[in-house]
Residue frames as a rotation matrix with the C-alpha (Angstrom) as fourth column:
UNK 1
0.052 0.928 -0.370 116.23
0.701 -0.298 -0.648 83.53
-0.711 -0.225 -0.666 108.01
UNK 2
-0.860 -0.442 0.253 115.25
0.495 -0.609 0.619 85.98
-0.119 0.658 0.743 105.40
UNK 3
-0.049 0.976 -0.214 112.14
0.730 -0.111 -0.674 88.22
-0.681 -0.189 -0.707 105.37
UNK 4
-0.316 -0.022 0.949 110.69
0.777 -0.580 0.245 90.80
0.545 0.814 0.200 103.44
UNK 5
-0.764 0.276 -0.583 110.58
0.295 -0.654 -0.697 94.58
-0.574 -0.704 0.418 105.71
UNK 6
0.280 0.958 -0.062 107.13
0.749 -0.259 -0.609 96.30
-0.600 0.124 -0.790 105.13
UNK 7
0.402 0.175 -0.899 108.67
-0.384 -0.859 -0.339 98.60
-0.832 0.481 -0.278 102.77
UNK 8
0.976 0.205 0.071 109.62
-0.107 0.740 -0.664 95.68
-0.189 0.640 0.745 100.52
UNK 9
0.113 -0.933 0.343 113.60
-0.976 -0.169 -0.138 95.69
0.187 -0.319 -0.929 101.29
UNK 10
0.754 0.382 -0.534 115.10
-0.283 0.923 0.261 91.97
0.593 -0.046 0.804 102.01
UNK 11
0.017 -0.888 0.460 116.68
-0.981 -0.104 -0.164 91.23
0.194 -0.449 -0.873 104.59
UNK 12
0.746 -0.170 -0.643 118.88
-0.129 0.911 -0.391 88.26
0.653 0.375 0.658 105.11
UNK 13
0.602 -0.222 0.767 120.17
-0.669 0.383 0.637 86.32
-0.435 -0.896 0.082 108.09
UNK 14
0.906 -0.423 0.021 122.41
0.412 0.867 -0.282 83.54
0.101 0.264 0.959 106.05
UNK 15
0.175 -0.984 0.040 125.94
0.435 0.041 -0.900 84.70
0.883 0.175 0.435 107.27
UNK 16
0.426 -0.158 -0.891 127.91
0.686 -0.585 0.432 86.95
-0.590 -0.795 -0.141 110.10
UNK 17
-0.343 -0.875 -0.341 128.85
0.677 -0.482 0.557 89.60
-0.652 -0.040 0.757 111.06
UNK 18
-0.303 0.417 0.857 126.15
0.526 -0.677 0.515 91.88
0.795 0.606 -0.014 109.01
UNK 19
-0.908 -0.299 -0.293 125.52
0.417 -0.597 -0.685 95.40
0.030 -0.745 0.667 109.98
UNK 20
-0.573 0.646 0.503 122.32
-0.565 -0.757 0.329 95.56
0.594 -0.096 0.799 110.31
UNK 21
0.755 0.429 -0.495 121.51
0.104 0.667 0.737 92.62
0.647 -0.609 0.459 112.86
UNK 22
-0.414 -0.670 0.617 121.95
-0.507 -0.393 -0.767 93.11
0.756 -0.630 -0.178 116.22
UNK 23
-0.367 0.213 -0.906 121.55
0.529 0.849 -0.015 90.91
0.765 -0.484 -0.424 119.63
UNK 24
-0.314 0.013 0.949 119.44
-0.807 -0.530 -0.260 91.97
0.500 -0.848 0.177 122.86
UNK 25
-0.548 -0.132 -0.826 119.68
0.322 0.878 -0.354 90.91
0.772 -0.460 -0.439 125.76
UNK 26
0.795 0.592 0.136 117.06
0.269 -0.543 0.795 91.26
0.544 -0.595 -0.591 128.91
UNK 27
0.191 -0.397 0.898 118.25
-0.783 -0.613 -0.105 93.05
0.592 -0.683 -0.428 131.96
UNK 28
0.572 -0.241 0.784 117.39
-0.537 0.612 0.580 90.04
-0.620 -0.753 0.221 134.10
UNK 29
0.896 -0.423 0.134 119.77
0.432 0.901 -0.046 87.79
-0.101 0.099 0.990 132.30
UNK 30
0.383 -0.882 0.274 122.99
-0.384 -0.422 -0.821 90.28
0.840 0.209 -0.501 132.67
UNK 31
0.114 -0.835 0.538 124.00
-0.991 -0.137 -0.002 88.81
0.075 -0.533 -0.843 136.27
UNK 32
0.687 0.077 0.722 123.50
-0.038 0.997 -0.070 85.51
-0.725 0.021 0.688 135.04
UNK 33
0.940 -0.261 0.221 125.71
0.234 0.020 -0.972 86.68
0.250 0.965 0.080 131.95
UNK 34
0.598 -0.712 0.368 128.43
-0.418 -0.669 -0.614 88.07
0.684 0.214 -0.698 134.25
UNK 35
0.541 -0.022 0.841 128.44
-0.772 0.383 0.507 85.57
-0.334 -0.923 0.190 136.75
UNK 36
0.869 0.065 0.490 129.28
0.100 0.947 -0.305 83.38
-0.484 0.314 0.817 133.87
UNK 37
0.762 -0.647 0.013 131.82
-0.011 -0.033 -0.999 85.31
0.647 0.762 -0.032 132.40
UNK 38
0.264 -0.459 0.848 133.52
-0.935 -0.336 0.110 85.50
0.235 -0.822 -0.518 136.11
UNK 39
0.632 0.114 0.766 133.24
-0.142 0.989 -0.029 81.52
-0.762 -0.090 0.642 136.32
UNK 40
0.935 -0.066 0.349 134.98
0.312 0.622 -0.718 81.25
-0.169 0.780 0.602 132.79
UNK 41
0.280 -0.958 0.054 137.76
-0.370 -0.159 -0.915 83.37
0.886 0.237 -0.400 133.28
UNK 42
0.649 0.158 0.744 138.23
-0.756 0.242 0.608 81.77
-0.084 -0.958 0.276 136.88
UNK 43
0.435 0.032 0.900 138.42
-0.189 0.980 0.056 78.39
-0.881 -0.195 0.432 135.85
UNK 44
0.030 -0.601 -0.799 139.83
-0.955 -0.254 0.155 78.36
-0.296 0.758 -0.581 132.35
UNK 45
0.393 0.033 0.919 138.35
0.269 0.952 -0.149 74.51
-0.879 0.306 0.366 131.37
UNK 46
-0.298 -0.853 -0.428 140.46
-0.670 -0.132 0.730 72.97
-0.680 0.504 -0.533 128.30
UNK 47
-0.492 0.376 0.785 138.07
0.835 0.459 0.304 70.43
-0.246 0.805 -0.539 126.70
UNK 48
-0.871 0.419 0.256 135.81
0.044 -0.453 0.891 71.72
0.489 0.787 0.376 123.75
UNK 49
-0.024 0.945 -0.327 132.40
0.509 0.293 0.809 70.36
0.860 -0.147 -0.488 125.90
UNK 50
0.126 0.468 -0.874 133.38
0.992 -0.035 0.125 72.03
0.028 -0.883 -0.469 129.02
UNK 51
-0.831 -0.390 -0.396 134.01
0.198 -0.874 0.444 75.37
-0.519 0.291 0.804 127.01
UNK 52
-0.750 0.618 0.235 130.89
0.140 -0.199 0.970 75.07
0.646 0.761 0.063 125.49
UNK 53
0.058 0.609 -0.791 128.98
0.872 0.355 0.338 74.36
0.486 -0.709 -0.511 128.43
UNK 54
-0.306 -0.538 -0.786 130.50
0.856 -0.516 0.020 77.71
-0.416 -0.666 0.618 129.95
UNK 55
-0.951 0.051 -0.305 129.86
-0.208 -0.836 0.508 80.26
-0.229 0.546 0.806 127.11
UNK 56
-0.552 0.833 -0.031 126.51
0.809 0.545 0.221 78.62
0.201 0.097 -0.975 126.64
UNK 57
0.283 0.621 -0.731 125.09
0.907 -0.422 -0.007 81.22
-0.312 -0.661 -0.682 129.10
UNK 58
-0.134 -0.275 -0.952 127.12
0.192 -0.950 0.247 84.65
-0.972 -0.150 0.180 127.85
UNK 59
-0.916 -0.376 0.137 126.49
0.151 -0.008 0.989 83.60
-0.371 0.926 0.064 124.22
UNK 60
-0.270 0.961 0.062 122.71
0.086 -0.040 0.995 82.82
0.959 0.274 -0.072 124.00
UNK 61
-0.987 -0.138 -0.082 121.60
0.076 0.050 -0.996 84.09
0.142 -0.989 -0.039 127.69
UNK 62
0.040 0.994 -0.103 117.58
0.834 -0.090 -0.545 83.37
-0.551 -0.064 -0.832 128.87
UNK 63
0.673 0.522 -0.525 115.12
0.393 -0.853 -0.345 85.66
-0.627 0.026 -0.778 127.13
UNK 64
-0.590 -0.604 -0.536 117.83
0.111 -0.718 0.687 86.69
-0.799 0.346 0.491 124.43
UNK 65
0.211 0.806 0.553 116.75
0.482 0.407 -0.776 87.81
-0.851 0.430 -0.303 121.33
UNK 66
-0.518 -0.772 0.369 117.89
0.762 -0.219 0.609 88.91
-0.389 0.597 0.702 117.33
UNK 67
0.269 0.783 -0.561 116.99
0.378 -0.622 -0.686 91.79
-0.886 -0.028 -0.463 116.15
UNK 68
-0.115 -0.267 0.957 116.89
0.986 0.089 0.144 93.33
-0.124 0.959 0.253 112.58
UNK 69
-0.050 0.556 -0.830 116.98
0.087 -0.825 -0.558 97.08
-0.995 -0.100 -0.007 111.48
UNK 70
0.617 0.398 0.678 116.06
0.641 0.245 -0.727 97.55
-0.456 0.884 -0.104 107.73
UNK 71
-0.565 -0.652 -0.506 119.08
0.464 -0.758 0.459 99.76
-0.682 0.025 0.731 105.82
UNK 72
-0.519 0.495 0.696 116.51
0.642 -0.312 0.701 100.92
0.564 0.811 -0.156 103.46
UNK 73
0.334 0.866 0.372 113.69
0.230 -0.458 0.859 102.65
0.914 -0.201 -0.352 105.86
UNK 74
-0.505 -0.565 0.652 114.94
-0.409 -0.509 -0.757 102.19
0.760 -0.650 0.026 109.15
UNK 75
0.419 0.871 -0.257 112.19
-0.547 0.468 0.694 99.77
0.725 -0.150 0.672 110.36
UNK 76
-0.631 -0.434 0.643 113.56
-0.775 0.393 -0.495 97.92
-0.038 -0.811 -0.584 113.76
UNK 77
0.418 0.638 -0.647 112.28
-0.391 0.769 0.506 94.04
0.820 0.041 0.571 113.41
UNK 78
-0.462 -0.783 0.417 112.33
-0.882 0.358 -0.305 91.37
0.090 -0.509 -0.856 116.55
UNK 79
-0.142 0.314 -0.939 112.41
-0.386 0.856 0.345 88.05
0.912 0.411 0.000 116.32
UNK 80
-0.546 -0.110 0.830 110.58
-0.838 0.066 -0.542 86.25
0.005 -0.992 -0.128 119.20
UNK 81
0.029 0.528 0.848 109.89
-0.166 0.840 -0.517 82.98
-0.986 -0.125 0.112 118.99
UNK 82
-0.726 0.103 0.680 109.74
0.686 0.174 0.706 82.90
-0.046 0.979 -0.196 115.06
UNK 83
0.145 0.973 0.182 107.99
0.949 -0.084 -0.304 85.61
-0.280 0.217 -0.935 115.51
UNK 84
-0.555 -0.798 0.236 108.85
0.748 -0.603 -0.278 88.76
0.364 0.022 0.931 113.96
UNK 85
0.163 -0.144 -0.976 108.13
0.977 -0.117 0.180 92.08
-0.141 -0.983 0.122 115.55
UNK 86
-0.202 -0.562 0.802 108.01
0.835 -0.527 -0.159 95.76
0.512 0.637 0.576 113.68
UNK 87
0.348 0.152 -0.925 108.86
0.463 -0.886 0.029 99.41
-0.815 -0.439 -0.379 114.85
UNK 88
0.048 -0.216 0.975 108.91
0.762 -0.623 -0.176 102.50
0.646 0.752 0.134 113.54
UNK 89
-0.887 -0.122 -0.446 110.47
0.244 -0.943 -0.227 105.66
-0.392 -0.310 0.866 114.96
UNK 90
0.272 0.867 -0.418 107.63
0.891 -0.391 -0.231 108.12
-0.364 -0.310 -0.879 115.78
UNK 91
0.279 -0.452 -0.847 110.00
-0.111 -0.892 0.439 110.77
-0.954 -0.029 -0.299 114.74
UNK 92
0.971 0.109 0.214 110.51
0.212 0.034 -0.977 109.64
-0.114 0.993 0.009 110.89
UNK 93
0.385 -0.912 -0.143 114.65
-0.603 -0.132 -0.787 110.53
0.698 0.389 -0.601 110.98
UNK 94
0.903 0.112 0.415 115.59
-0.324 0.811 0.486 107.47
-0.282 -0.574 0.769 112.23
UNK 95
0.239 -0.668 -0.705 119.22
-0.904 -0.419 0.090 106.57
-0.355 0.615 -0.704 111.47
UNK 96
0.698 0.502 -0.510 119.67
-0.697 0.638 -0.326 103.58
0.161 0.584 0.796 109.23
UNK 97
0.198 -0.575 -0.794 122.77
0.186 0.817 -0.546 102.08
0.962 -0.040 0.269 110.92
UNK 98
0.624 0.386 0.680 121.99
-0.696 -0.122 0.708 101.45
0.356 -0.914 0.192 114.67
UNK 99
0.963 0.017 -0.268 123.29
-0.014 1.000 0.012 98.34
0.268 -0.008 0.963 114.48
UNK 100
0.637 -0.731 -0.244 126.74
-0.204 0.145 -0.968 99.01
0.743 0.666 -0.057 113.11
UNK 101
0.734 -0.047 -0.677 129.45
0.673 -0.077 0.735 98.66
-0.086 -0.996 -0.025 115.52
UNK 102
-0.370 -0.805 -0.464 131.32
0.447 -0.592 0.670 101.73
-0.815 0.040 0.579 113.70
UNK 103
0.550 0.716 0.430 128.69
0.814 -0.345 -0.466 103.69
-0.186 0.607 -0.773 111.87
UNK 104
-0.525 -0.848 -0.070 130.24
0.706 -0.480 0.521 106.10
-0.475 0.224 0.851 109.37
């Protein structure tokens, strides 16, 4: 995925591991997310298909969704359905790396 943010910034989705995309997840789908991670460390399956089948749920859980923040403006995009989604802080000093997991 790659869009242009409303302040004419591109952002780009073609790799991992970028700090400025971030995953959310609803509330309802956390005890469906923890129920699964209890179940996977439980059971500890050894094929590839019945490891996939398992993390399925803690990786992409119901109702998740990706979210984008812009490192230029600070603009907060989600993507729902193919559909993106823009905010803007009401307050205008918005920092520009929410995302990070080790903002400096």
């Amino acid at each position: 995925m790659k869009f242009l943010c409303e302040c004419g910034h591109a952002i780009y989705d073609q790799t991992d591991d970028l700090p400025y995309k971030a995953y959310l997840y609803p509330d309802q789908s956390m005890d469906a997310l923890y129920t699964a991670l209890d179940q996977l460390i439980q059971s500890a399956p050894r094929s590839v298909s019945q490891r996939y089948t398992m993390t399925l749920p803690i990786t992409l859980p119901k109702g998740h969704r990706q979210m984008y923040q812009c490192p230029d403006c600070g603009r907060i995009y989600i993507s729902d359905n193919d559909k993106l989604h823009c905010f803007v802080s009401e307050f205008g000093d918005v920092p520009k790396n929410l995302f990070q997991a080790d903002p400096q």
